[in-house]
N, C-alpha and C positions, 0 to 999 in steps of 0.2 A: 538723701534728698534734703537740700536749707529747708527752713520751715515758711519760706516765702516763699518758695515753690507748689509744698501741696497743696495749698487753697486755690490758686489757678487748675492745677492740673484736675482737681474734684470739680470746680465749677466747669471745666471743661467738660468733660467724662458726664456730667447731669445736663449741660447741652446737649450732647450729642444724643443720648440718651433722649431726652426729651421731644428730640426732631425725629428722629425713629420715629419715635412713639404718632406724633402726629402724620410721620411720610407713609402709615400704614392704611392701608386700604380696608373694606368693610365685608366681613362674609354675615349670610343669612343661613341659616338652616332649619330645614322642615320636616316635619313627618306627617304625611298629608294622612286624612283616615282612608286607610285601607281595612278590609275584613280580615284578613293575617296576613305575617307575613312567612315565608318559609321557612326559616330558622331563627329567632331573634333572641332566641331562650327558651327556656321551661319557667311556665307562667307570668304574670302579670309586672310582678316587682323585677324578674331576671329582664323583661322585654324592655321594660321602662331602664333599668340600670344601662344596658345595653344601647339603647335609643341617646342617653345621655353621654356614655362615653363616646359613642359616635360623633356625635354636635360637638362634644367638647373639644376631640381631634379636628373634626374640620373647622372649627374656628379659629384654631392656630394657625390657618393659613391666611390670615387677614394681618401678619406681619409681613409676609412674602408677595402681598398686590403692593401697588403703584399707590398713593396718594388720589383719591376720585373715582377708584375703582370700589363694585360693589360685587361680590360672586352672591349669586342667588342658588343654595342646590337643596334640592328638595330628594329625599331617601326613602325609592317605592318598595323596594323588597329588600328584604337580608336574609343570608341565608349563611349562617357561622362556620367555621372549620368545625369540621368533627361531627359527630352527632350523639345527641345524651343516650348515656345507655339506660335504660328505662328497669333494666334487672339488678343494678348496683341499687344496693342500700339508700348509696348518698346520691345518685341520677348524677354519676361525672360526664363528663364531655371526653369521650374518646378520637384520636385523632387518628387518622393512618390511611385512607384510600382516597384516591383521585376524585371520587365520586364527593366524599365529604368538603370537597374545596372550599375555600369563604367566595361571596357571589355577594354583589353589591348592585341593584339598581338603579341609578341616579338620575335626575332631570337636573341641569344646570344653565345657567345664564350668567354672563360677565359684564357692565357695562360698567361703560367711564361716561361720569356726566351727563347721564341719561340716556347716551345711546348704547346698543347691542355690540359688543364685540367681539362675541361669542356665544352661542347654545346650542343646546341640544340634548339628547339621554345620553348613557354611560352605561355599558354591561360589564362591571368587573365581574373577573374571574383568577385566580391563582393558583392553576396547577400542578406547580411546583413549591406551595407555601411552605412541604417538610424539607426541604434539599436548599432551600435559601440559610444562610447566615443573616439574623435578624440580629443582633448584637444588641443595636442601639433601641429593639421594641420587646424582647424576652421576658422584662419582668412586669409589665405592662400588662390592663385588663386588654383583651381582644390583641391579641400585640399582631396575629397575621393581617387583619381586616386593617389599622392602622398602616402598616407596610403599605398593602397593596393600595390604599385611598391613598396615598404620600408619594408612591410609584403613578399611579393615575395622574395625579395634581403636576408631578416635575415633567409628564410625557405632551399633556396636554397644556395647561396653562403654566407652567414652570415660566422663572425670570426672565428669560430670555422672549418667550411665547407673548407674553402680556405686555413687554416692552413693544416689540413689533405690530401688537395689535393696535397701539394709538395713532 
């Protein structure tokens, strides 16, 4: 490449980049006070790390809204794959019956420009989380609860869904 070439091609490349960045739309996330929740961890600092990686994944989906969109979703129950084995030493998280599935609660709302374009709750469920090929969420903390919120998001408000709804 001449060397009068890369400096357009980088200033291009940081446009584009940078319309992205503003064509992205706005998520909100909540954790309203509830008294427990089903499964969120074993104690205080596990429920709160937990509560965080949650917000942190569905925040990512504020690249994939439209420009004037806002998704509002507020996270009533969690209930993790697996369940801690309470007789282990270290209290691991053991995985393996249908009954331990990840379970997600949600209240959500969509709007663009201050109107409604969508709401309602949400009852995730995955039971099927051990027979899935997660590839791209394996070494991830929570990586099935990310799946199945990601699977949720493309069925219900995915690209195509939030185009249609303007």
């Amino acid at each position: 490449m001449s060397p009068s070439i890369r400096p357009l091609t980088t200033l291009t490349a940081l446009l584009a980049a940078s319309t992205l960045a503003v064509a992205a739309g706005k998520v909100e996330v909540q954790f309203p006070s509830v008294p427990f929740y089903a499964d969120a961890g074993d104690g205080t600092v596990e429920i709160e790390r937990t509560k965080r990686v949650l917000a942190d994944h569905i925040a990512t989906w504020q690249d994939r809204l439209p420009a004037g969109q806002t998704l509002r979703v507020e996270v009533l129950d969690i209930d993790l794959a697996g369940e801690i084995d309470h007789f282990h030493p270290q209290r691991i998280r053991v995985l393996g019956a249908t009954a331990d599935s990840p379970r997600l609660h949600l209240r959500f709302e969509l709007r663009q420009d201050g109107r409604v374009l969508d709401a309602g709750e949400a009852r995730l469920l995955d039971t099927g989380y051990l027979w899935r090929v997660a590839k791209r969420y394996e070494q991830r903390a929570l990586h099935h609860e990310r799946r199945m919120l990601d699977d949720w998001y493309d069925a219900r408000l995915g690209a195509s869904r939030t185009a249609a709804l303007r």
